[in-house]
Structure formats: C-alpha cells, structure tokens
C-alpha positions as CSV (number, residue, x, y, z in Angstrom):
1,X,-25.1,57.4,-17.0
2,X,-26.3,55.2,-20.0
3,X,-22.6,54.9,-21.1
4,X,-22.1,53.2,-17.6
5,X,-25.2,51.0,-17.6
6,X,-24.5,49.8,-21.3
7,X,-20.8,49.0,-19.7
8,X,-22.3,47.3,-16.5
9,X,-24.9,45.5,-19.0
10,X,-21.8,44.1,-20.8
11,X,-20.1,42.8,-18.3
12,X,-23.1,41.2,-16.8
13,X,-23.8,39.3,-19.5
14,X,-19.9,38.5,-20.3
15,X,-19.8,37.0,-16.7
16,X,-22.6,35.1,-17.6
17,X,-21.6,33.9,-20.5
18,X,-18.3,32.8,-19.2
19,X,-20.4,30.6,-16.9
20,X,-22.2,29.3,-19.2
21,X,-19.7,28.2,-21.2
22,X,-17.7,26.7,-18.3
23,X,-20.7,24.6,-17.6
24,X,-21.1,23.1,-20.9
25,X,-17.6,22.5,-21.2
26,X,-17.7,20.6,-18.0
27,X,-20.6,18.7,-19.2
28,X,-19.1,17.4,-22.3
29,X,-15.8,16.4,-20.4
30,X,-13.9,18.9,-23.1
31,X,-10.1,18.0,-22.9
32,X,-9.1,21.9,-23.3
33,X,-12.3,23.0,-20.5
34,X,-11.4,24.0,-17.0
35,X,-12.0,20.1,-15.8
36,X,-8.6,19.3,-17.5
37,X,-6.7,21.7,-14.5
38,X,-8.8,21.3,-11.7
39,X,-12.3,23.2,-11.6
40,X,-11.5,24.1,-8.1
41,X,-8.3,26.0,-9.0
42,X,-10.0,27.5,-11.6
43,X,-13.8,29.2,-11.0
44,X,-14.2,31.6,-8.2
45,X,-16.1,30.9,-5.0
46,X,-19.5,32.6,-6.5
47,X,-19.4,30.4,-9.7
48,X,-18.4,27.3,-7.9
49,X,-21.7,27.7,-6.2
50,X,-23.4,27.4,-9.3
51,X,-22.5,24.7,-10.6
52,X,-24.7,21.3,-10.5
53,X,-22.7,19.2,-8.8
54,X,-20.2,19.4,-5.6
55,X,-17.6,17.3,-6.6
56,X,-13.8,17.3,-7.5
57,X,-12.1,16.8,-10.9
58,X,-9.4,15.5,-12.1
59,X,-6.9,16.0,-15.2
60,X,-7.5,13.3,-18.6
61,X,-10.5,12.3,-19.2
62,X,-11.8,11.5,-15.4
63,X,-14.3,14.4,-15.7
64,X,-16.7,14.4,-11.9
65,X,-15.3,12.2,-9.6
66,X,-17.5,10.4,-7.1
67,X,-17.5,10.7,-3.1
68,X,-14.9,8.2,-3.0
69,X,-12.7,9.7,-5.4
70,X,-13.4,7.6,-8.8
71,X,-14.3,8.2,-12.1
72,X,-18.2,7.7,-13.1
73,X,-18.3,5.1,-15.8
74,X,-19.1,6.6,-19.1
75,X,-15.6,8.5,-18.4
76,X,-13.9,4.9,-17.4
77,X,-15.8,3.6,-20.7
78,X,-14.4,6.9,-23.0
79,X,-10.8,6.4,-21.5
80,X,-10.7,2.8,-23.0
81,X,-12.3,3.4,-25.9
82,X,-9.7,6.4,-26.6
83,X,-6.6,3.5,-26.3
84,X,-8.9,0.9,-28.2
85,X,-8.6,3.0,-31.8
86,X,-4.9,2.3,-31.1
87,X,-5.1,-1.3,-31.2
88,X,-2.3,-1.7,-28.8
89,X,-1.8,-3.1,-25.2
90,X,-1.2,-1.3,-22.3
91,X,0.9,-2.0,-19.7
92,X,0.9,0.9,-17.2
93,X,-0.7,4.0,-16.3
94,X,0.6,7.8,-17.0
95,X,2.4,8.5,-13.8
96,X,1.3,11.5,-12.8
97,X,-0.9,10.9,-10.1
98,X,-1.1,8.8,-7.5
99,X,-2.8,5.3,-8.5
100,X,-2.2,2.1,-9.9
101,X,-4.2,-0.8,-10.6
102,X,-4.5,-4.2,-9.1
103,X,-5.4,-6.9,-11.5
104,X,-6.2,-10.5,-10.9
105,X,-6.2,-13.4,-12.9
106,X,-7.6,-17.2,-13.3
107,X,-10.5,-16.8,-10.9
108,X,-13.0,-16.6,-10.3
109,X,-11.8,-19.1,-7.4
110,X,-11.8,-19.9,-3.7
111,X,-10.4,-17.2,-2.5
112,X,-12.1,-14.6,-4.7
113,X,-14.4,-13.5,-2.2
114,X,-12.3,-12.9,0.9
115,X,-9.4,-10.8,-1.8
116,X,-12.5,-8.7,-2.6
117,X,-13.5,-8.3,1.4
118,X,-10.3,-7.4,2.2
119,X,-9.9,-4.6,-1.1
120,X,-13.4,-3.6,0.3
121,X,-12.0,-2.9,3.8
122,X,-9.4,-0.9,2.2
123,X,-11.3,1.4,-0.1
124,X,-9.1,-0.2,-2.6
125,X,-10.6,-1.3,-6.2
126,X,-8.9,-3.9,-8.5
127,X,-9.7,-5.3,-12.1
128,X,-10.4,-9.5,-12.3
129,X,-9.5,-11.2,-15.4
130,X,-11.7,-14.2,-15.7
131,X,-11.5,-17.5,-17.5
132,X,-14.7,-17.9,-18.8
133,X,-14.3,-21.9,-18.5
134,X,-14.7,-21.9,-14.3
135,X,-17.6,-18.9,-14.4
136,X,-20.5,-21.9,-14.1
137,X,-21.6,-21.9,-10.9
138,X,-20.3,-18.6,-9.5
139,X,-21.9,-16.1,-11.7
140,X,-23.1,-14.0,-8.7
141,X,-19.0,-14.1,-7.2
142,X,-18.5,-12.7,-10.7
143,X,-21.2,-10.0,-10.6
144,X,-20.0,-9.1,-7.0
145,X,-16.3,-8.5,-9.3
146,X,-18.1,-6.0,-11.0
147,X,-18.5,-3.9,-8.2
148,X,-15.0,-4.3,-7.0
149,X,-13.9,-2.9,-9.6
150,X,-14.3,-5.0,-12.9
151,X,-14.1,-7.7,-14.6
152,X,-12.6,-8.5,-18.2
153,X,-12.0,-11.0,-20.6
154,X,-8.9,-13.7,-19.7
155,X,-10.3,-17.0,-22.6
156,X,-12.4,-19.8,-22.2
157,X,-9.4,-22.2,-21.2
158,X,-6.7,-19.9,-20.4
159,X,-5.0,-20.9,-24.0
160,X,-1.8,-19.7,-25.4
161,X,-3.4,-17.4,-28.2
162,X,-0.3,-17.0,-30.9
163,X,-0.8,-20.7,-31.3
164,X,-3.9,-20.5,-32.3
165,X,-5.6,-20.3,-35.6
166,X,-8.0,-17.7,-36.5
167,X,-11.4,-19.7,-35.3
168,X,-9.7,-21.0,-32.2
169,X,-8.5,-17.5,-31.1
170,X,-12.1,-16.0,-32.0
171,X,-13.9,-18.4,-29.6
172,X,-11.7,-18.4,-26.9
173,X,-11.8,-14.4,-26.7
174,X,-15.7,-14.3,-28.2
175,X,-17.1,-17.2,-26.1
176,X,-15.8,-15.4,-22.7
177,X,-16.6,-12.4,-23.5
178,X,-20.5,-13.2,-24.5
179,X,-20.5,-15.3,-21.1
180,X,-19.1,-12.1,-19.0
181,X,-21.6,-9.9,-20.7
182,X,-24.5,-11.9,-20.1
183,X,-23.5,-12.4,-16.2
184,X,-22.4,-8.9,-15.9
185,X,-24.8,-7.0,-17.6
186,X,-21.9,-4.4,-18.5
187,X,-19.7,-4.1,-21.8
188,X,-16.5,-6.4,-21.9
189,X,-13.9,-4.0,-22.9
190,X,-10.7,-5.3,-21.7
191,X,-8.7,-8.6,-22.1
192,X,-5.4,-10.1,-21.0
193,X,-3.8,-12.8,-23.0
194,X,-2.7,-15.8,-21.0
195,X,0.9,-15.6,-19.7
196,X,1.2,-12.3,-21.4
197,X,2.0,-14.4,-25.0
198,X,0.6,-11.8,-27.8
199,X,1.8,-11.0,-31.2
200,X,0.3,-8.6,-34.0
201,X,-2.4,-10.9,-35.4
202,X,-3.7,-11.6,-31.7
203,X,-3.6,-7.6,-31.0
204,X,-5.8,-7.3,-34.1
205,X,-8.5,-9.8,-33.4
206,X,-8.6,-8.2,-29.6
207,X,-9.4,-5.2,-31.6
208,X,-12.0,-6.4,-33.8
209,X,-13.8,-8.0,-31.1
210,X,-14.3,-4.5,-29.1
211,X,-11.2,-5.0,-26.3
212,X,-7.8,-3.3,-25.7
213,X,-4.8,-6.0,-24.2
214,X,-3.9,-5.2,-20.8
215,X,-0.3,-6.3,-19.6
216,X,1.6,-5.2,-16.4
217,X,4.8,-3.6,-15.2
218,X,5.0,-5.5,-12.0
219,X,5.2,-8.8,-11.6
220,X,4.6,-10.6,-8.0
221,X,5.7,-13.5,-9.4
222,X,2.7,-15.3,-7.6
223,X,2.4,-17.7,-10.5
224,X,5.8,-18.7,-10.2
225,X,5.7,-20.2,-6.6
226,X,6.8,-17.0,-4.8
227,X,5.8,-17.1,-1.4
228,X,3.5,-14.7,0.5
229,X,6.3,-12.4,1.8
230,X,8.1,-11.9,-1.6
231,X,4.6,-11.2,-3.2
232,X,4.2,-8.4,-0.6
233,X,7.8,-7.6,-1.5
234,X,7.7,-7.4,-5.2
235,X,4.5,-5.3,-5.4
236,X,5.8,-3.0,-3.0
237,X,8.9,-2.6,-4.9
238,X,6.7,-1.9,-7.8
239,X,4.2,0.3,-6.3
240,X,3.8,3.9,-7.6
241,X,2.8,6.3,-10.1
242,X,1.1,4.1,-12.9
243,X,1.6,0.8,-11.9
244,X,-0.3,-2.0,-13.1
245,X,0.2,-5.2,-11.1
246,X,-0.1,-8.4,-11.7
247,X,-1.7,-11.2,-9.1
248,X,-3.9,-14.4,-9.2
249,X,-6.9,-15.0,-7.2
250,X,-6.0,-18.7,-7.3
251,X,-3.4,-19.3,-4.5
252,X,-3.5,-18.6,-0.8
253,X,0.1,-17.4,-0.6
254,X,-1.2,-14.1,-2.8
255,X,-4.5,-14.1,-0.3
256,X,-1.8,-13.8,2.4
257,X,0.1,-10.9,1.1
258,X,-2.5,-8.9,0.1
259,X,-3.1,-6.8,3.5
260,X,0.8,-6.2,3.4
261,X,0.0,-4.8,-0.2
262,X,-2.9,-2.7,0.3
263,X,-0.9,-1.5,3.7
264,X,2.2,-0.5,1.5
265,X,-0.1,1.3,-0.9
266,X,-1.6,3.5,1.8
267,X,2.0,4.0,3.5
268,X,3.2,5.1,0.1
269,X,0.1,7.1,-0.7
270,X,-0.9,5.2,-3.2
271,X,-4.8,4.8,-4.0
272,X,-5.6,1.4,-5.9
273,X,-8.0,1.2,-8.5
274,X,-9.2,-0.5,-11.3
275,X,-7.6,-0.5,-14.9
276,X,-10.6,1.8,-16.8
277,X,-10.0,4.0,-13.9
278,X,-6.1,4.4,-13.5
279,X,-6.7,5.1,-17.8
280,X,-9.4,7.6,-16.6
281,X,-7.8,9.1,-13.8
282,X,-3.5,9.0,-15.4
283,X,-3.7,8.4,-19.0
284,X,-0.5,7.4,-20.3
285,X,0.4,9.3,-23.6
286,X,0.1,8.0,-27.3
287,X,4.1,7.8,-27.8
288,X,4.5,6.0,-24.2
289,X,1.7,3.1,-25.0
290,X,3.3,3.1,-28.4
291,X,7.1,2.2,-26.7
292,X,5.4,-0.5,-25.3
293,X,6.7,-1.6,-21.4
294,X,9.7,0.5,-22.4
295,X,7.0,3.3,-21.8
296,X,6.8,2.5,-18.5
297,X,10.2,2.0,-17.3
298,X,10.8,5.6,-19.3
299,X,7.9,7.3,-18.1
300,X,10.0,10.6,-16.8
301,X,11.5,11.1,-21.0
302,X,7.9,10.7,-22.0
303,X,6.4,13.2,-19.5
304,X,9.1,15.6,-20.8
305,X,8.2,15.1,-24.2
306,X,4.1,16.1,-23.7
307,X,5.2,18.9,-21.5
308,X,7.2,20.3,-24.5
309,X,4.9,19.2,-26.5
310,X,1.8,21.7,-24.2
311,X,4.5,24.1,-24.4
312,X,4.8,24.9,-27.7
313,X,0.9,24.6,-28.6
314,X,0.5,27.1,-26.1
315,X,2.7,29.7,-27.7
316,X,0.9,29.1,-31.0
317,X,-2.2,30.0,-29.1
C-alpha cells in the first residue's frame, strides 16, 4: 500500500509539474514550448482549464492572440526586433498562414480617414507609412493610424535616400521618426525608403537609428496611374500567403478599389493585417529575408529547406 501511494504521489506531482512548466513556457513565449504547435492541440481538456487566459495561439513568435485574432504588442515588438539584428529589409511574410499585410504610403492625406473606415468595417488592419513633412495639422488622423494598425517612418520629404549624404539621410529618417514618436506615443520601428531606392549604407543607418526596411512583393501600381479596377486587379493577383502590398493613401482611384480588395481577401481567406503582425503571426525564415524578394517569389524551396532543417534537429534530440 505505501509502494502504491509513493507511486500515486509521484505521478501527482510529475503531472503538476508538467503544468507548471507548460505555463511558464507559455509565459515567456519559449520558441521550443507548446505555444509554438498550438496549445490547443497540445494540453488536455483538464489542463487547458487551468491556464490563465482563454485564448488561441499561434506558431513564431505570436504567443496569445487577442479576441480578434492578433498578436498583443510586445510579441508584434519582439518579431521586429528579431529581423532588426539582421539589418536587412523585408519584403514579405513566411507563407504559412493565412495573412498579408496592407501598407500605405505618402499620407497622412484626404482620404486617410475613409481607407481606415472602410479597413475598420472589414476587420482588416494595415501598416501607414508617413511622411513626416504633411503630419502638421493631422496629428490626431495619425494617432487614429495607430489603431488601425500602425504607423512607421516614410522621411520628412519623401527623398531619394542613396543620394543622400550621411547628415541628410540621418534627418530625414531621425526627424520623422522623433515627430511619429511624439504624436504616437509608441516606438517607431519600421521604415520604408521612398520609391523602394536603398543600398547598403542606407540599410545601415536604418539600423542604427532603431528600424528594419520594409519593401513589398506586390505592387498595385497605384503610383503609376493605374486606375481603380487594375489596382483591385493587381492586389488580387498578389494576394496570399505572406504578401505585403503596396498602396498610397493619396489618390482616390486606390480609395476606390479598396472594398474590391478587402472583398478578394475575404473570398480567398485571407486575413489582413499589419506588418509587426504578419512578422508575428508568419515569420519568414533567416535564409528567405537574406534572398531578398527572391525569398518571396521562392517561398515553397525555402519552406523545404527549414522543414529539413526541423527534421534533422529533431533526430539529434
């Protein structure tokens, strides 16, 4: 009878232990703890129940996700800074999943407002990239970005940085992003070089100052005088797995073909967030944000490649 006590004793405390350890893993957002596969495939009905919080997980670093399905912000903040020591730009998301990112650029303008009513309407969250010159006067449009998703760091004058020097390039990125933070209240994290020009030395300052370069893989070709229904078009073509598309608050035609956007995202099954959450939710792997846009064109070879990759770290285990 003691032999069997002792055993039940063990596994008592084993079980709780288990728990315990489950917990502080999903605390601390541990990459190799049960969050990273799901904690609902994972615990049991009776530990479920014990946990602190009713919500969903998801794989990365996304860690609780809120009642509308999104990252909380310390794990949208730890998913940049994770690309940030990398000093590279990023251009799309892992693939995995099903999200992308809208991004907008130039504003805040006149039509800000009514893109961010109709994202609202549609549950859908996007990242703005502001020119710090036109801010004056709509700093409360600007805090308003914040909520639909973000706002980052586009220069004071929209300037074409590799032809700057050194002091020029530090003001136009330092300037907008002092202005942002002040406005926003919220870290500046994020920046995107007008009309996509970069180079090394521009990549380095972005890095110095705090920010990681964000690109795109799809192009609306807003900018260039597309009209509303091949906007709508080329997005759609675009939209999936990872996708990071590019628009402008700035001209009516894109104002036009956004509910034809958000329509084709929900008809694909697509949910559209911001750019700290698509890195939260589908990080895209070292070796694919090292290829560059390549990385996203190739995303299928570089899901291969971390698969084999698990695969043989798990036999070693």
């Amino acid at each position: 009878m003691h032999a069997v006590y002792l055993r039940r004793r063990a596994v008592a405390l084993g079980t709780a232990l288990g728990l315990l350890l489950v917990l502080v893993a999903l605390v601390r957002g541990e990459s190799r703890s049960p969050v990273g596969v799901g904690a609902d495939t994972v615990l049991p009905a009776a530990q479920k129940a014990k946990l602190p919080w009713r919500q969903r997980y998801a794989s990365g670093s996304a860690g609780p996700l809120d009642a509308r399905g999104l990252p909380a912000a310390p794990a949208q903040r730890a998913a940049v800074a994770r690309y940030h020591r990398l000093g590279l730009p990023i251009y799309c998301g892992g693939g995995r999943g099903p999200y992308a990112a809208l991004t907008f650029d130039d504003g805040p303008a006149e039509y800000s407002e009514r893109v961010m009513e109709l994202l609202r309407r549609a549950g859908a969250q996007a990242t703005f990239f502001v020119v710090g010159r036109v801010v004056s006067g709509r700093e409360d449009l600007v805090r308003r970005q914040v909520e639909a998703g973000g706002v980052a760091d586009h220069t004071w004058t929209h300037a074409n940085l590799p032809s700057l020097s050194n002091r020029e390039l530090r003001a136009e990125l330092g300037n907008t992003k002092r202005l942002l933070e002040r406005v926003t209240r919220e870290p500046i994290t994020l920046m995107r070089p007008p009309f996509g020009a970069r180079d090394a030395r521009t990549d380095r300052m972005v890095r110095r100052m705090g920010m990681v370069p964000v690109m795109w893989d799809v192009d609306t070709r807003d900018s260039a005088g597309a009209g509303s229904d091949e906007i709508a078009a080329n997005a759609e073509a675009g939209l999936r797995p990872g996708a990071i598309v590019l628009m402008h608050d700035t001209y009516d035609r894109t104002l036009a073909a956004l509910p034809r956007i958000l329509e084709a995202a929900k008809r694909k099954g697509i949910k559209l967030v911001s750019v700290p959450q698509l890195l939260a939710l589908d990080p895209p792997s070292e070796a694919q944000v090292r290829a560059g846009g390549e990385g996203c064109s190739e995303r299928e070879a570089f899901h291969r490649q971390e698969d084999a990759t698990a695969m043989r770290l798990g036999g070693r285990g």
